[in-house]
GUMAR-957885 format. One line per field, with one value per residue (C-alpha): residue number from 1; residue in one letter; x, y, z. Coordinates in steps of 0.1 Angstrom, whole numbers, plus 2048, in hexadecimal, padded with zeros to 3 digits. Layout:
! residues N
num	c(NUM_...) $
residuo	c(A_...) $
X	c(X_...) $
Y	c(Y_...) $
Z	c(Z_...) $
//
This chain:
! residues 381
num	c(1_2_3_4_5_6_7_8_9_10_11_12_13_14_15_16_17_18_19_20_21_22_23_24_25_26_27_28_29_30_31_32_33_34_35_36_37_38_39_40_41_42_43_44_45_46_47_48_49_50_51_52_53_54_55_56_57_58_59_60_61_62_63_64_65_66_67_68_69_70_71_72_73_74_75_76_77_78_79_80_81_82_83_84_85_86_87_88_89_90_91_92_93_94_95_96_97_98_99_100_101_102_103_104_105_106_107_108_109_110_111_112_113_114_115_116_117_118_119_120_121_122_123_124_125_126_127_128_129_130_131_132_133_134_135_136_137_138_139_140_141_142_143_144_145_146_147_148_149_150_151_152_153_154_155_156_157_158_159_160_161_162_163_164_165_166_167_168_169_170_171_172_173_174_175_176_177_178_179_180_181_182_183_184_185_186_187_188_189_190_191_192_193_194_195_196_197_198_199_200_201_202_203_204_205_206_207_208_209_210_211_212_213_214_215_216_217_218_219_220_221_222_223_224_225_226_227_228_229_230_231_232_233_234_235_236_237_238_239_240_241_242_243_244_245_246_247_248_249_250_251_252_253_254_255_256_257_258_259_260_261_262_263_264_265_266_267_268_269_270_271_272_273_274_275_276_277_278_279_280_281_282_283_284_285_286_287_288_289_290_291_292_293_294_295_296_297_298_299_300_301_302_303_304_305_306_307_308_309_310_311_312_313_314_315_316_317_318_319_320_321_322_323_324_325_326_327_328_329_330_331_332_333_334_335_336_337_338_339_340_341_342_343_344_345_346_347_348_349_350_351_352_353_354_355_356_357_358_359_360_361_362_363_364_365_366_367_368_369_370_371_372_373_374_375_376_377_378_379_380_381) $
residuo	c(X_X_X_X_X_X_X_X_X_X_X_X_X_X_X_X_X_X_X_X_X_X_X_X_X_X_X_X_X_X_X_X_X_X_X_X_X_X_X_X_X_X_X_X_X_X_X_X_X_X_X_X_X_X_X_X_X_X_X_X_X_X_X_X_X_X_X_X_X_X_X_X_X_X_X_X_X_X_X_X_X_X_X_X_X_X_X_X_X_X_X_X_X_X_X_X_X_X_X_X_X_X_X_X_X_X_X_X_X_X_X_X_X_X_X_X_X_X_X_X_X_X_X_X_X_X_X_X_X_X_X_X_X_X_X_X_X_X_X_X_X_X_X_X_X_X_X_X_X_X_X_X_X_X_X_X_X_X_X_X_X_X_X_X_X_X_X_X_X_X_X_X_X_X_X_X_X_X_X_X_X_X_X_X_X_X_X_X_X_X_X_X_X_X_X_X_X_X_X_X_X_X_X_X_X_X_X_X_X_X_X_X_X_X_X_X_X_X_X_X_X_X_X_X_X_X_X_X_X_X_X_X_X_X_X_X_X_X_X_X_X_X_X_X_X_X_X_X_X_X_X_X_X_X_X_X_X_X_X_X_X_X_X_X_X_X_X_X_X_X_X_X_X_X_X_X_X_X_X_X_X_X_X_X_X_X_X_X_X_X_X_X_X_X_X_X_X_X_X_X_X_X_X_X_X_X_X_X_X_X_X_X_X_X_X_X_X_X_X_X_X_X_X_X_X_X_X_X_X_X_X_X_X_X_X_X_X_X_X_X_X_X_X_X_X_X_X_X_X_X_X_X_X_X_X_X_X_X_X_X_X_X_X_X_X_X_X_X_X_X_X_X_X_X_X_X_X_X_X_X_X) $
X	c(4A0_4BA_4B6_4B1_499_48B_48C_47A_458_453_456_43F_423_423_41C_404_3ED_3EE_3E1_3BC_3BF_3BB_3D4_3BD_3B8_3DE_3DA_3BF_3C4_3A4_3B0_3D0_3D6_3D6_3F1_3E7_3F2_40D_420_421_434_44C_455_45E_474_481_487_49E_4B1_4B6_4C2_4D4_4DA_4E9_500_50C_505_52A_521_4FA_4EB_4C6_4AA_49E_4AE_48C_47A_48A_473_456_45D_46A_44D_459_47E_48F_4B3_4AF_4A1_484_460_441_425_413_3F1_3FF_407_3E9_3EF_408_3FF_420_437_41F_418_425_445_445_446_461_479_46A_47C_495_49F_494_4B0_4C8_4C2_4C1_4E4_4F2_4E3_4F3_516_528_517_525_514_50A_4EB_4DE_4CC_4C4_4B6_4A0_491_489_473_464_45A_44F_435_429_424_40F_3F5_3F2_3F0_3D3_3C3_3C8_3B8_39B_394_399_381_36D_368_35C_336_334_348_359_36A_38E_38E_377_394_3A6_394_38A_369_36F_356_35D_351_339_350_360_37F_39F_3AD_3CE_3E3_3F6_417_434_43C_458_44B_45B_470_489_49A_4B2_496_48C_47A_46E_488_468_464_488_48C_47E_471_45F_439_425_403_3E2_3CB_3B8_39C_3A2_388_396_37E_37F_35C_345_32F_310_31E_325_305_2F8_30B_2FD_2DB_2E0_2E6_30B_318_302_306_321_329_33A_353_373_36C_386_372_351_35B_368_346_337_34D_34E_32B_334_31D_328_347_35C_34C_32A_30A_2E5_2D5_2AE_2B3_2D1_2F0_30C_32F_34A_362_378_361_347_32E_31C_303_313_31B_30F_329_346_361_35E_377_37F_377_38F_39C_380_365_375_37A_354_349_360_351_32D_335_340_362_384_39B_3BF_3DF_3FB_40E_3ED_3EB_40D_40B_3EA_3F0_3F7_3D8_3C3_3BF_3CF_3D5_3B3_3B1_3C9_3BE_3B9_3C8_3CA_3F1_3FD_418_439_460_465_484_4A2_495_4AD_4AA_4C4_4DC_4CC_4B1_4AC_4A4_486_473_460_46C_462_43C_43B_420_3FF_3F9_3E6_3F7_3E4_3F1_3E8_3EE_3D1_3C1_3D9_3F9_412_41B_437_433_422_42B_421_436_42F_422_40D_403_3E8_3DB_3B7_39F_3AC_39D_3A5_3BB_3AC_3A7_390_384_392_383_393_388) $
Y	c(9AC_9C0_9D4_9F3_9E7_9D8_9FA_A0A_9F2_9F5_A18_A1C_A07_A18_A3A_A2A_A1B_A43_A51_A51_A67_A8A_A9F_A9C_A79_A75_A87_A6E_A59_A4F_A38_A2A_A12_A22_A38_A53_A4F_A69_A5D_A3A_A47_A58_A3E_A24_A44_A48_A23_A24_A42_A36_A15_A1B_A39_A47_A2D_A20_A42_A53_A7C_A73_A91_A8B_A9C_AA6_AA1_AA5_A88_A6E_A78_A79_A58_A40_A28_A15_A0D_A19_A14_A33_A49_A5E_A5F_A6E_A54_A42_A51_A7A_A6B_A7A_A9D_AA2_ABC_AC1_ABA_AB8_AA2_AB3_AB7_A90_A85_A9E_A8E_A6B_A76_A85_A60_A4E_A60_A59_A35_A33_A43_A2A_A10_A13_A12_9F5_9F1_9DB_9B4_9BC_9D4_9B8_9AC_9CF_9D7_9B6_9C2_9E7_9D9_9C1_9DA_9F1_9D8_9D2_9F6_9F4_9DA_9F2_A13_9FE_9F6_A12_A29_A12_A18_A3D_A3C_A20_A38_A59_A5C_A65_A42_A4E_A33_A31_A1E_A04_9EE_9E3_9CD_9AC_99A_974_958_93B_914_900_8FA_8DC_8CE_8B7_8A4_8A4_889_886_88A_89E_8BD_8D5_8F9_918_927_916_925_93B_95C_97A_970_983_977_96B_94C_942_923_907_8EB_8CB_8CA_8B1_8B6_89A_895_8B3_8C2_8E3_8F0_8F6_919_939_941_958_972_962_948_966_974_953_958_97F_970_955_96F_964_986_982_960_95D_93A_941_95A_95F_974_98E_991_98F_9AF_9BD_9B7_9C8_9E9_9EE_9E3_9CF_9BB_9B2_9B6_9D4_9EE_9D9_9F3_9E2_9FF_9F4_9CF_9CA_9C3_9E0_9E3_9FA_9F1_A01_A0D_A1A_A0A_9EB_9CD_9B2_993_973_960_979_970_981_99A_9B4_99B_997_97B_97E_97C_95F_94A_94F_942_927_91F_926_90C_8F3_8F2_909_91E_90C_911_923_900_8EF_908_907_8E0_8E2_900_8F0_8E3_8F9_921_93B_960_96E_97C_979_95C_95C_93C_934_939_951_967_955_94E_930_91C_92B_94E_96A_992_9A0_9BA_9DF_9ED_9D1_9BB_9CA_9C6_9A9_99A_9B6_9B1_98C_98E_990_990_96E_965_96B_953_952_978_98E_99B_9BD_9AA_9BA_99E_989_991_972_94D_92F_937_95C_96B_984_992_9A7_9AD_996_9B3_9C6_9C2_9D9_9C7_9AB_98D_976_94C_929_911_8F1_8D3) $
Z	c(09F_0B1_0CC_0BD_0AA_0C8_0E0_0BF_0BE_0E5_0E8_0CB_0D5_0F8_0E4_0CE_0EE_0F6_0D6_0D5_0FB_0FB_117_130_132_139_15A_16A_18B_191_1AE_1BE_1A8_186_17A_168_142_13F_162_14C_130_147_158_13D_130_154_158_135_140_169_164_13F_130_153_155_133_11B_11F_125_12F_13D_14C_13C_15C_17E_192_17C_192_1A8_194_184_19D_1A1_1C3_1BF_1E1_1D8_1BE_1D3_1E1_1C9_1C6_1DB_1C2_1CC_1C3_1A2_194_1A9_191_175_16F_15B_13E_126_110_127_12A_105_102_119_10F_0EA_0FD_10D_0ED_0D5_0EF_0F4_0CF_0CD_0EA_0D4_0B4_0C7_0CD_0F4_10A_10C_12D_124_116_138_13C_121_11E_13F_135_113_12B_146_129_11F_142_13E_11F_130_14B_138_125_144_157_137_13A_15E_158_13B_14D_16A_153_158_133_12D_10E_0F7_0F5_0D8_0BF_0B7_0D6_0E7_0D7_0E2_0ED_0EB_102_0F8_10D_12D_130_146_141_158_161_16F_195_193_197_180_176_17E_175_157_144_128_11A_112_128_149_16C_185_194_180_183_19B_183_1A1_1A2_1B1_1B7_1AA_1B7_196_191_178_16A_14C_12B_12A_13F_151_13B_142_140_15C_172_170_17B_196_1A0_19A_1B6_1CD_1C9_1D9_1F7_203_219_219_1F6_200_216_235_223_204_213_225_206_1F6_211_21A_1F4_1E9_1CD_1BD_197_185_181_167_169_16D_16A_155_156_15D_142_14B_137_13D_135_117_100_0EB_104_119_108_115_123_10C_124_108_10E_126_149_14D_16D_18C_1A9_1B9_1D3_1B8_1AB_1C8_1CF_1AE_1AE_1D0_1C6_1A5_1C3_1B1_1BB_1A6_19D_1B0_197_194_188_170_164_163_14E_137_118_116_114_103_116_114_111_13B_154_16E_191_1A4_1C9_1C9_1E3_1CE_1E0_1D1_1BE_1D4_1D1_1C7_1D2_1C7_1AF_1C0_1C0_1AC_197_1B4_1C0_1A0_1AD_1CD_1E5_1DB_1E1_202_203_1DE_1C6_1A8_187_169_145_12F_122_103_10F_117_0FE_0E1_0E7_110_11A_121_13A_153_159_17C_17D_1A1_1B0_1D3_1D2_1CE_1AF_193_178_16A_14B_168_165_170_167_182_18C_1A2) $
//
């Protein structure tokens, strides 16, 4: 598949996750964390345009000057931006505005594309189809929260979202001994999973199944939010100041458990995987089960031995470089460096990861008490 080719699918799918919304549910920023749909597909255009077609496009001429502004999620070195919480103060430009400039920036990457480009776009472009998919599993997530948080909680969608049944839980051991973490290959990776190292790992358990719903509410039963021996002091406080007390888009209507999906609110599947839990939640399970989640390298180490994909998991990794780690010159370089404090890594893919965006060594990261994103529990011991 060439490039073209390539540029064509991603761009596509992005505007196909949009489809079933209607204009005003591009608009929506419900909280600081989700973009509202329509900033997402300017963006991705504005990241194509910024760090290509401005620079390798001879007689380029930006669709809008002002959009930098607009656009520019958090990279400094290009320039001044619109704080992520206005983003959904924004009623203009339109929809309607955006997908104009989004064709705007498509027929001119596809006109830079059937040219004889030079080899060096290749990196560059490798990087915009992969940050465009990142952008898909958010847009996903992001329309679920929006639609998650309508009291009317309209579907998005009946075909999206699969429904998961885990086996009777189980665990493998794995052996001590010292293993080879990080990426190696020749594909597209995250500059943070460069810096392929040795760790030694003690024997450990890890279970070959994610925790289920049914095991959760266990969990809520057993007075698991209130007890505070299960919890870090952080999280305890967390449950407290926020008054959480079941997963995100859980509602007990009449002694049932419901909870929000894509196609609207439905009872709770005890066999379903648990879904929407932050890394609070899971530490206090784990703790409650008398067991621990898995560092990122146990994880790693064990992967390929057991199914993975279905939620993103939590482990008890602090989001840190990899030995030897440095940030590319520029823009570029604060993809993912700048963000490594305070954060847990997350392992694994999701039933929303984009195909073809998902392998062993990736590293997700997310502050420990976010949630909207598909996270969910794989205990170790």
């Amino acid at each position: 598949m060439d490039f073209l080719e390539r540029y064509k699918i991603v761009r596509k799918r992005t505007e196909d996750i949009c489809r079933p919304l209607e204009t005003e549910d591009f608009v929506v920023q419900p909280v600081a964390d989700v973009s509202p749909p329509k900033w997402h597909i300017g963006h991705t255009t504005w990241f194509f345009e910024t760090f290509i077609l401005k620079n390798y496009l001879q007689g380029y001429k930006e669709f809008n000057p002002e959009y930098n502004y607009v656009f520019n999620s958090y990279y400094e070195t290009v320039g001044a931006r619109v704080i992520r919480t206005d983003r959904g103060n924004l009623s203009r430009p339109t929809v309607k505005d955006i997908f104009q400039y989004r064709k705007y920036v498509d027929d001119s990457m596809e006109q830079l594309l059937s040219t004889d480009y030079a080899n060096e776009l290749n990196e560059l472009l490798e990087l915009g189809f992969n940050h465009e998919e990142q952008h898909q599993e958010l847009l996903l997530t992001d329309i679920k929260y929006i639609l998650g948080n309508n009291p009317l909680f309209p579907a998005y969608t009946p075909s999206i979202e699969t429904i998961e049944h885990s086996s009777v839980e189980s665990f493998i051991t794995i052996d001590e001994g010292i293993y080879e973490i990080g990426f190696n290959g020749s594909s597209f990776c995250f500059d943070n999973e460069l810096g392929r190292h040795k760790v030694y790992l003690p024997q450990f358990e890890i279970a070959t199944t994610l925790v289920t719903n049914g095991a959760f509410i266990e969990f809520i039963e057993a007075g698991g939010y209130t007890d505070f021996r299960h919890w870090h002091a952080e999280g305890l406080d967390w449950v407290k100041n926020n008054n959480i007390s079941a997963p995100m888009y859980w509602h007990s209507i009449y002694g049932t458990w419901h909870h929000y999906t894509y196609t609207g609110l439905t009872p709770v599947n005890p066999h379903d995987l648990l879904n929407h839990i932050s890394f609070y939640e899971a530490a206090a399970f784990a703790a409650w089960k008398g067991m621990r989640l898995p560092t990122e390298f146990e994880w790693e180490a064990a992967a390929d031995k057991f199914t993975w994909g279905q939620r993103w998991e939590w482990t008890e990794s602090a989001y840190l470089p990899y030995p030897g780690f440095k940030k590319a010159p520029g823009a570029i370089g604060e993809y993912n460096g700048k963000f490594m404090v305070n954060q847990k890594v997350l392992r694994g893919a999701s039933e929303v990861t984009s195909p073809g965006h998902s392998r062993i060594t990736y590293r997700n990261f997310f502050h420990p008490h976010l949630r909207w994103q598909y996270t969910g529990i794989r205990l170790a011991q």
